[in-house]
C-alpha positions as CSV (number, residue, x, y, z in Angstrom):
1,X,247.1,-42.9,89.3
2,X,245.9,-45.7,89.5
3,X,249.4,-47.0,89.0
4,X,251.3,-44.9,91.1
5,X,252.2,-47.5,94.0
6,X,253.6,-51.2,93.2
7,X,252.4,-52.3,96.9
8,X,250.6,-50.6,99.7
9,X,250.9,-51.5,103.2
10,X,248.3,-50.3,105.2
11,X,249.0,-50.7,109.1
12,X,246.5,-51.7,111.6
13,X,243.2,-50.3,109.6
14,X,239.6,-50.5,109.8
15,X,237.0,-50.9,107.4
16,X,234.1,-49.3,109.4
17,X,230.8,-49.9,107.5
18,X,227.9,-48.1,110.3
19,X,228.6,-44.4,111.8
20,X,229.3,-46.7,115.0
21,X,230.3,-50.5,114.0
22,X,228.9,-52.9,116.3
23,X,231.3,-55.4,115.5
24,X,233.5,-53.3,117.8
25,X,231.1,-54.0,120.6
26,X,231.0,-58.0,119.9
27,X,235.0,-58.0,119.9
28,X,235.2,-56.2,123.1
29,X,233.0,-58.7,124.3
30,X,235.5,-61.8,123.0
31,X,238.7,-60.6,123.3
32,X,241.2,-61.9,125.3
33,X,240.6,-64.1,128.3
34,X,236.7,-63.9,130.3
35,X,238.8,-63.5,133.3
36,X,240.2,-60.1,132.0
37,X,237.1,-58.7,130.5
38,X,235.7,-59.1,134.0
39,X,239.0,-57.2,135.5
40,X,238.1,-54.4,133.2
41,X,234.4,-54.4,134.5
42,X,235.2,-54.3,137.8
43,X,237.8,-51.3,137.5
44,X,235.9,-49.6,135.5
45,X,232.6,-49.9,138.1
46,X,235.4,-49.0,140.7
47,X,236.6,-46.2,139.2
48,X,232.8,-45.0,138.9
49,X,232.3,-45.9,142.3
50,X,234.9,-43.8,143.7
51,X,233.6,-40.9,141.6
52,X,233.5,-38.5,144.8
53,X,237.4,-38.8,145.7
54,X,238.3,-38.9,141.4
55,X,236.7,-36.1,140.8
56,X,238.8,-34.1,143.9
57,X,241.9,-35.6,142.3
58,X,241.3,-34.9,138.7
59,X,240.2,-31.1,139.6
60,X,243.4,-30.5,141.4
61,X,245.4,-32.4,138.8
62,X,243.9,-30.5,136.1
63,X,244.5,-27.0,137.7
64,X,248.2,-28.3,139.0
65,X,248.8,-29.3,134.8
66,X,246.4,-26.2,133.4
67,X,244.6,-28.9,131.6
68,X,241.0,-27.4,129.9
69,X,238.6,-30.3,129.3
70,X,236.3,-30.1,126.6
71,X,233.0,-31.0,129.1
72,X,232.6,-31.0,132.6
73,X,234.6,-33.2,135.4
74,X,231.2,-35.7,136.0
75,X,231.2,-36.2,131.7
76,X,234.9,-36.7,132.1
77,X,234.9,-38.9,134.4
78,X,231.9,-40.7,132.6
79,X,234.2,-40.5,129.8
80,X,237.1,-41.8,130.4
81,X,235.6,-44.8,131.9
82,X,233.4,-45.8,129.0
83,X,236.7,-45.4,126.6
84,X,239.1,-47.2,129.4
85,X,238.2,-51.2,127.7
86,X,238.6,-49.6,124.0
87,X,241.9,-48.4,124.8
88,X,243.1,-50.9,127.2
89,X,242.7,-53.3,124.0
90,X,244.0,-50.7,121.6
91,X,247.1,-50.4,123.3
92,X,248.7,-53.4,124.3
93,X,247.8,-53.0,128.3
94,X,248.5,-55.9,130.1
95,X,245.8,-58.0,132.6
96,X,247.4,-58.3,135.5
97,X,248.4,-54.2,136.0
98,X,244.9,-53.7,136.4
99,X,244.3,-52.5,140.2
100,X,241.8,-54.4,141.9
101,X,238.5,-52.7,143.7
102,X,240.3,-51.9,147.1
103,X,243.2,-49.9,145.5
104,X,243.1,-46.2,146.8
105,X,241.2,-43.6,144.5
106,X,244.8,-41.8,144.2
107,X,246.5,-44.8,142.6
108,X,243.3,-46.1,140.6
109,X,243.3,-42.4,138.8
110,X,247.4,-42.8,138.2
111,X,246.5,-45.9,136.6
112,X,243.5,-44.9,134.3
113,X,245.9,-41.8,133.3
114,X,248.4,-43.9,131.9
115,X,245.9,-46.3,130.1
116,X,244.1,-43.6,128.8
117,X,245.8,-40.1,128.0
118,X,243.5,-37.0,129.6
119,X,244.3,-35.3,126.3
120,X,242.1,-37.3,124.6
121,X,239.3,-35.5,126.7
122,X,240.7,-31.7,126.4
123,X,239.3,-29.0,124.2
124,X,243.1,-29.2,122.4
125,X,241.8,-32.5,121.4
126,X,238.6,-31.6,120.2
127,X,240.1,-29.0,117.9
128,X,243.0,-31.6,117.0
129,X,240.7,-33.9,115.7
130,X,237.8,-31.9,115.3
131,X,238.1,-32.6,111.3
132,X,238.5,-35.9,111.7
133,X,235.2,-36.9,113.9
134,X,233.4,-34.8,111.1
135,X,234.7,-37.4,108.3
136,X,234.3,-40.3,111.2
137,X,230.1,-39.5,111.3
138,X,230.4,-38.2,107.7
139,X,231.9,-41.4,105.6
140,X,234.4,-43.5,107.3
141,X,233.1,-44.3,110.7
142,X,233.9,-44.6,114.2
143,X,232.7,-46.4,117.7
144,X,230.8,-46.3,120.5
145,X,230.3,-48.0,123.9
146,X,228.1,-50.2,125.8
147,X,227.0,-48.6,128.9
148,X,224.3,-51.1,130.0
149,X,226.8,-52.7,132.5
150,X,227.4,-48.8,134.3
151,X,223.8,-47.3,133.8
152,X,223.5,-47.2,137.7
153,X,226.6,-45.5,137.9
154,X,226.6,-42.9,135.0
155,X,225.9,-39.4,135.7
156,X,225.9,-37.5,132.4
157,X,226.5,-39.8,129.3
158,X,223.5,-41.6,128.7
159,X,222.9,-43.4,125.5
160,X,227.0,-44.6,124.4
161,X,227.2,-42.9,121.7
162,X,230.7,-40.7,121.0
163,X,228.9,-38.5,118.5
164,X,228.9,-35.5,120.7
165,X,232.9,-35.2,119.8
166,X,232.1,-33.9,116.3
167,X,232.1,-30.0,116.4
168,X,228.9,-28.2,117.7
169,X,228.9,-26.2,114.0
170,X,229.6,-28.9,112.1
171,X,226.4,-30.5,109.9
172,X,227.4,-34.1,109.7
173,X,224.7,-37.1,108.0
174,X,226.2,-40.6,107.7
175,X,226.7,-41.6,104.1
176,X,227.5,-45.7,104.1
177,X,227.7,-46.1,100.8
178,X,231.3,-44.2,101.2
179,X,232.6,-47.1,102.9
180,X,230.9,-49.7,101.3
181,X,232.4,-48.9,97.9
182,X,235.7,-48.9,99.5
183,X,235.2,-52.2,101.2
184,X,233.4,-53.9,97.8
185,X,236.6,-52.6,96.1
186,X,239.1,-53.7,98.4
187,X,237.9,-57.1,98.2
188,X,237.3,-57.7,94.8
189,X,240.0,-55.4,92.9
190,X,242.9,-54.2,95.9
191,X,245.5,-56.5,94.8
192,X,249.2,-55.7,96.1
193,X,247.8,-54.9,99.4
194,X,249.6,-56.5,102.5
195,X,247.3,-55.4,105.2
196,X,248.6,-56.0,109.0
197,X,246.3,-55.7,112.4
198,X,247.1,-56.8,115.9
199,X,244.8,-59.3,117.1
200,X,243.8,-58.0,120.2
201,X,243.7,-54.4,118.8
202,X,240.2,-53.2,119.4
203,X,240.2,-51.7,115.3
204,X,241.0,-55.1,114.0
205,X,237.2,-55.7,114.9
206,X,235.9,-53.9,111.7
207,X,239.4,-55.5,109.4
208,X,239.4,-56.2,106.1
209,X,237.7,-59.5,105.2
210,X,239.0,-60.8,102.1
211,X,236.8,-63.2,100.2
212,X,240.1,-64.6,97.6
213,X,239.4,-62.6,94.4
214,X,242.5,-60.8,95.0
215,X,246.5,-61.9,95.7
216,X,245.9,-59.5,98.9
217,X,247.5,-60.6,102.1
218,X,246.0,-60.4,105.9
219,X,248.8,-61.0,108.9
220,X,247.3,-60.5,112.4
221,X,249.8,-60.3,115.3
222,X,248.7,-62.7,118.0
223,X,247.6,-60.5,120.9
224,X,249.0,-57.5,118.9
225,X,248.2,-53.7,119.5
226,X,247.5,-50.9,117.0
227,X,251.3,-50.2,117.2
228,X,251.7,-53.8,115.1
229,X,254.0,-53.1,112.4
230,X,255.7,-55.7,110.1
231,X,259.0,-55.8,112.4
232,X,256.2,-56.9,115.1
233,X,256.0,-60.4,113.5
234,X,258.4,-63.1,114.0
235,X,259.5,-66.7,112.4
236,X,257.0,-67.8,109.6
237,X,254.6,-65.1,110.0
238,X,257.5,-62.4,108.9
239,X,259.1,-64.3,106.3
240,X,255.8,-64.8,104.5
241,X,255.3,-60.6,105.0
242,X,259.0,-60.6,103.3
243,X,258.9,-63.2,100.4
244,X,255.1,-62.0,99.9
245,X,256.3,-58.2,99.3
246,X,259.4,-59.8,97.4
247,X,257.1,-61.2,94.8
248,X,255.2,-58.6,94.5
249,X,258.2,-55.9,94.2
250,X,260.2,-58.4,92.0
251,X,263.3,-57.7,94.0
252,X,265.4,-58.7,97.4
253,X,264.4,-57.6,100.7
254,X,267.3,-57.5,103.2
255,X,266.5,-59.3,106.0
């Protein structure tokens, strides 16, 4: 330190710079096509809509799997449907798998389990990345949702914000200046940093922005996930990641 790396290549991360950024809200708002942000609308109102028959279904499924939730089926269910449009983008889902609003209550719940993992919403979770939520509403930063559009249909989350995941002991007051220093450094001395996001990856909302005091790189993936990695990119895109890191490292890359 500070010379202990030649090159750093951080994958798919976010510069957060409020406790909850609301650039992530005005992505979630853009991304992708109008037609599928309206898909997601719709399913997610469904899925609220049907909240009856889910719950019957998630209760059996949890006690058929022994799965503990960290809050009650209604917040669950509340949950899981706020979260659905932040992970359908994080992940790569595709439009057209979406069900539509007259798909059975059995198969709409299949579906949002595969979109988005009930593990996320256990108490294993919640001790899993118990630490982590701390340093999220600490330093570093996280997200929360819009609920405006599902007010009529919300039982027990009311005001969208996910700060109720860090740990009922835990003291937590949002420091920005944390993150601010990091960013302020990043783009005026982080040189030899090739950072890669996925463009339709709901963390490249709050990306680096580099301002070109700095040989630092940016690649976004077109329509890419937070599982875009360098071998992601194709033609131009990956040969500028290669000869870029080749300059940098002085040496051959195989190809």
């Amino acid at each position: 330190y500070p010379n202990d790396v030649d090159v750093a290549v951080p994958y798919v991360a976010p510069v957060n710079l409020a406790a909850e950024d609301p650039r992530i809200y005005m992505f979630l708002n853009s991304v992708g096509t109008e037609e599928c942000r309206e898909k997601i609308k719709i399913f997610q109102r469904t899925f609220l809509m049907k909240r009856d028959e889910i719950k019957k279904i998630l209760m059996l499924d949890a006690e058929k799997s022994n799965i503990h939730f960290a809050w009650d089926y209604d917040f669950v269910i509340d949950y899981m449907t706020l979260e659905y449009s932040f992970a359908f983008w994080q992940w790569g889902n595709k439009c057209e798998d979406i069900p539509g609003p007259d798909t059975p209550a059995e198969k709409l719940y299949e579906y949002m389990k595969k979109a988005n993992s009930l593990y996320f919403f256990t108490e294993r979770a919640m001790k899993d990345f118990g630490p982590f939520y701390v340093q999220a509403y600490s330093e570093i930063g996280y997200y929360g949702y819009d609920i405006e559009p599902f007010k009529d249909l919300l039982k027990e989350f009311k005001d969208g914000s996910n700060a109720m995941l860090v740990p009922k002991d835990a003291k937590v007051n949002f420091d920005c200046s944390v993150m601010n220093d990091i960013n302020s450094w990043l783009q005026n001395y982080g040189s030899n940093i090739l950072y890669i996001y996925g463009g339709n990856d709901a963390w490249s909302s709050t990306s680096i922005q580099l301002i070109g005091k700095t040989n630092a790189v940016k690649m976004v993936k077109k329509e890419g996930s937070h599982g875009t990695r360098i071998s992601s990119f194709e033609g131009d895109q990956k040969e500028k990641i290669y000869s870029t890191l080749e300059n940098w490292l002085n040496l051959k890359i195989k190809r």
